[in-house]
N, C-alpha and C positions, 0 to 999 in steps of 0.2 A: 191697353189695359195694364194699369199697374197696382200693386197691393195697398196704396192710398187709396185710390180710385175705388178700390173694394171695399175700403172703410177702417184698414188700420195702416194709422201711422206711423211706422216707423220710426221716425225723426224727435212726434214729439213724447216716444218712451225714452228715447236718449235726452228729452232736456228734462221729464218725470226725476230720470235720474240724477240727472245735475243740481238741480234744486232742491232734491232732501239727499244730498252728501250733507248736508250740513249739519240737517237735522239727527240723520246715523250718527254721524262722530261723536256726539253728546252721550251717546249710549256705551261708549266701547270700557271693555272690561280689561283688566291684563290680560287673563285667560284668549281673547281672540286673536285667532293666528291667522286671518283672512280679512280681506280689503272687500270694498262693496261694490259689486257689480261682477264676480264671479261665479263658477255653478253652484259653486255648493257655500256653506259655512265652515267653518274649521273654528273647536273651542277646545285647549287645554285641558285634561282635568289633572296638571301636576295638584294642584294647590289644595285637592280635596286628596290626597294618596296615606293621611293624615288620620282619617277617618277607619273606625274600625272593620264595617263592612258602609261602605259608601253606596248610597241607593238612589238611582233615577225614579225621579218621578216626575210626569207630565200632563199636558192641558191643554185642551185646546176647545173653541168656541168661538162667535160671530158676534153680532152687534143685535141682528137681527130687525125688525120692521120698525125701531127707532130711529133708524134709518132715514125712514120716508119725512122724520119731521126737519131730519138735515136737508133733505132736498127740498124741502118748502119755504127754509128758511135762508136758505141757501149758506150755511153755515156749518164749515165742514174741520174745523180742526183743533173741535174737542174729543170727537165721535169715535177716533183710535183710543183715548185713553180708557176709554168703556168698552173697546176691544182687547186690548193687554190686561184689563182691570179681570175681565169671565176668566182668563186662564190665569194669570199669576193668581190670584184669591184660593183658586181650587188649588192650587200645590200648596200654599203658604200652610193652606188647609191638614194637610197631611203634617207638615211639619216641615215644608221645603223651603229650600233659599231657591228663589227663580234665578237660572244663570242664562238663560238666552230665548228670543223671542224672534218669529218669525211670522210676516206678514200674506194675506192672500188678497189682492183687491182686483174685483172683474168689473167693468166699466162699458157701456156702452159705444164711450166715445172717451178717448184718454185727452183730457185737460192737464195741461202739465201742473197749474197753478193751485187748482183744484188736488192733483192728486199728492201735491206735496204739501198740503193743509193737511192732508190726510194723514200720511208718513207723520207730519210733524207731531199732528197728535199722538200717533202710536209711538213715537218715540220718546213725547213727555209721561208717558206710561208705566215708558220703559225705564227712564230715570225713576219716575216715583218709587219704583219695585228696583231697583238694582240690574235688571235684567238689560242684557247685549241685545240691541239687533243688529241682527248676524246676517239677514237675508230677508227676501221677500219676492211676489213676485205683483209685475200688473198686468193685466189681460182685457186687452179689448177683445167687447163680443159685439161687434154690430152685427144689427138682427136680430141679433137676441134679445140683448137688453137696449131699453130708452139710452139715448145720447146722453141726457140729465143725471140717468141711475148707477149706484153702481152697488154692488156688496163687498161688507169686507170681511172678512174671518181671520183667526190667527192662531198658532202653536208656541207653546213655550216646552222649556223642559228646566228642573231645579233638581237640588242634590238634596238629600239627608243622610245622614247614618244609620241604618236600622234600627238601632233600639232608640231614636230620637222619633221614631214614625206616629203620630198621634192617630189611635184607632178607635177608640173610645171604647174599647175593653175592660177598661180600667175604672170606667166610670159607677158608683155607688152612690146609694140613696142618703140622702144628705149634701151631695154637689152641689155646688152652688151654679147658676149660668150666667155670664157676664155677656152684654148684649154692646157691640160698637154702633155708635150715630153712622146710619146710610147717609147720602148725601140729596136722597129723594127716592124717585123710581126706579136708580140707576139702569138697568139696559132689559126686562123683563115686565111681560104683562104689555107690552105696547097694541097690540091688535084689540084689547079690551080702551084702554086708553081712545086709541084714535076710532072706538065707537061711541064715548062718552062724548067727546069733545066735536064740532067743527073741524074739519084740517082744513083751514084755508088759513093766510098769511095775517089777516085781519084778526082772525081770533086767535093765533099764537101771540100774534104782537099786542095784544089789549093786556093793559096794565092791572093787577088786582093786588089788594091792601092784604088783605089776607094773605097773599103769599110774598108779599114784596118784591114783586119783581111780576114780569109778563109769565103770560103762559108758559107759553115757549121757552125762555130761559129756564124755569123751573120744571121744565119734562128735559130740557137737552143739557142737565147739570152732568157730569163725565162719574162713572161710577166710581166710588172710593173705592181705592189700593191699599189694604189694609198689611199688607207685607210688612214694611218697619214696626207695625205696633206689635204684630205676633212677634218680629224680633225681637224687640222690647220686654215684652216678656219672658221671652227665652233669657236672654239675657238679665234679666231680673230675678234668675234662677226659682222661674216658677215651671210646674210640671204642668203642661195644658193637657189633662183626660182626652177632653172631647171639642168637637172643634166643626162647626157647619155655617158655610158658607149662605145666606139665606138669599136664593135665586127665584128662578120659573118651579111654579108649587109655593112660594111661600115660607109660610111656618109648620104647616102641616106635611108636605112632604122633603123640604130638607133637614129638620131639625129630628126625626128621626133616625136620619142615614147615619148619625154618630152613635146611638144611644145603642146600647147591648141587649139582649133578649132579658125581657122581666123587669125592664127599665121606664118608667113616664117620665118625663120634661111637663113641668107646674112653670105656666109664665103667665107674670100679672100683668094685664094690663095699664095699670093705673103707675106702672113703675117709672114708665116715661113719660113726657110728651107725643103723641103721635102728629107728624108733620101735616101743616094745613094741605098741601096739597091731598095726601090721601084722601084726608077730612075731604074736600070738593068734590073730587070724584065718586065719592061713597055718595054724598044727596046730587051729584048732577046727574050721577047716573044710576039712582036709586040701585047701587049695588049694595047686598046684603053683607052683615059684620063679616062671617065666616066666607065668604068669598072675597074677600078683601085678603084675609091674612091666610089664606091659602093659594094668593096670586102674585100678594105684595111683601116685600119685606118691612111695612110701616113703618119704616123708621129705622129699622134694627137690618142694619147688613153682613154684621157676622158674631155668632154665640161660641161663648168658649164654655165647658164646664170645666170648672180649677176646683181642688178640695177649699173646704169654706175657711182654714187656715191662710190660705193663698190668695182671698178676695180682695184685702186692702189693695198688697203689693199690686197682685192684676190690674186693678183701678190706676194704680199710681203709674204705672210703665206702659199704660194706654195714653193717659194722659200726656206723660211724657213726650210719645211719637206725635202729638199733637192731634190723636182723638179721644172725642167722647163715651166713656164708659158709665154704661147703666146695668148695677145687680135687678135683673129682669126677670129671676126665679131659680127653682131648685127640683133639683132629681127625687123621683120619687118610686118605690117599689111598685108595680104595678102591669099592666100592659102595656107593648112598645108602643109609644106614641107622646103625642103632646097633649096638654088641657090649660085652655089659654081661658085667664078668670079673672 
């Protein structure tokens, strides 16, 4: 008896390795003082010493049961960039520059080929956002998990300066909210999802007009990384108030988490396009309006609230990073919460 024989192979976590060396090196920052395939990471902070109180801040998050449409379609190496997307967005959120990303994938049965689709995605992620991978690790669990399955989750950490921390304390009635284009369902809501729809190979792969493109391609689009545009406007010396990542809960419970006590968020509907896909899901699965945008981000993946002097520019330095900005409503005196009209 040997530990193949028991179900992990050794041999092929050493070629996992081998074949996303390539895909890490893409990512490397100056800051990294460490090669890949060591215990730990090792990242500089000379280059932030600069900063007047320099402040960690961190993130971390899965992919979660979107998962399961990677393994049906056996199409695996976009599904990291919607792993590095859940944590880099939540620091960007605060006001962070993401400086490094670390990965967790547990596998069934370790495919070298397979898991470095995998890597390669969280590493196109990790380019999108700036962020190092620094480390990672892969774990086979036979027995535990299917040969086919696997999960993947992952940590990031970014810098800010303290008085650059966006807390939305600041925010007052008259703010404007500028709302960025999602890229669909990105990584959240999927167990609703995979009750509406069929999960078989046949009904991902059927082509439909309305959304131009198959099912499937349009539920496994990799979640937008919205890092460069928040730079963008930092760098466009705008002051972003308030700032919410629109995930799991929707628009009802993350677009609260910025707003101060005595604060409402007013968001029109009619201010954008909502994407056909959600449109589908709402009559295929006769889900109701307000469950919908309390589970989906329809559209809208991340809200910033800027004083209404700051709107243009905001617009124009979203656009710039090459996303779409829609003014999607305004702050209003009232009870914490949202009223979406």
């Amino acid at each position: 008896m040997d530990y193949k024989k028991s179900g992990v192979d050794i041999e092929a976590g050493y070629r996992s390795v081998e074949l996303m060396k390539k895909h890490v090196q893409g990512t490397m920052r100056p800051e990294v003082l460490s090669g890949l395939g060591g215990f730990s990471g090792a990242f500089s902070m000379e280059a932030f010493k600069n900063m007047e109180k320099p402040t960690l801040v961190s993130g971390t998050d899965g992919v979660g049961t979107k998962l399961k449409l990677a393994f049906l379609l056996d199409k695996h190496d976009t599904i990291g960039i919607d792993c590095v997307a859940m944590c880099v967005n939540d620091i960007a959120c605060a006001g962070g520059e993401p400086l490094f990303f670390l990965d967790y994938i547990a596998c069934g049965k370790n495919y070298p080929e397979k898991i470095a689709a995998i890597v390669g995605g969280v590493a196109e992620g990790c380019k999108q956002s700036g962020a190092a991978l620094i480390g990672g690790e892969t774990a086979e669990h036979p027995g535990l998990m299917p040969e086919e399955e696997y999960d993947l989750a992952g940590f990031a950490v970014g810098v800010v300066d303290e008085k650059d921390i966006i807390t939305g304390a600041d925010i007052k009635a008259g703010d404007v909210l500028i709302g960025m284009a999602s890229s669909g369902v990105h990584s959240n809501g999927f167990s609703l999802v995979r009750s509406i729809f069929k999960m078989d190979k046949e009904t991902l792969d059927t082509y439909h007009e309305e959304l131009g493109a198959t099912l499937g391609e349009t539920l496994l689009a990799p979640t937008k990384i919205y890092v460069k545009a928040l730079r963008s406007v930092k760098e466009a010396g705008v002051r972003v108030k308030g700032c919410s990542h629109i995930t799991g809960g929707g628009f009802y419970e993350n677009v609260p988490r910025m707003l101060p006590e005595g604060k409402t968020a007013v968001i029109h509907k009619d201010s954008y396009e909502v994407p056909a896909i959600f449109r589908m899901m709402a009559r295929e699965g006769q889900v109701e309006e307000k469950m919908m945008y309390n589970t989906y981000n329809m559209g809208i993946g991340m809200v910033l609230a800027v004083d209404p002097a700051d709107a243009d520019r905001t617009m124009e330095a979203i656009r710039a990073a090459g996303e779409t900005p829609y003014q999607i409503g305004e702050i209003k005196d009232g009870e914490e919460g949202v009223i979406i009209c």
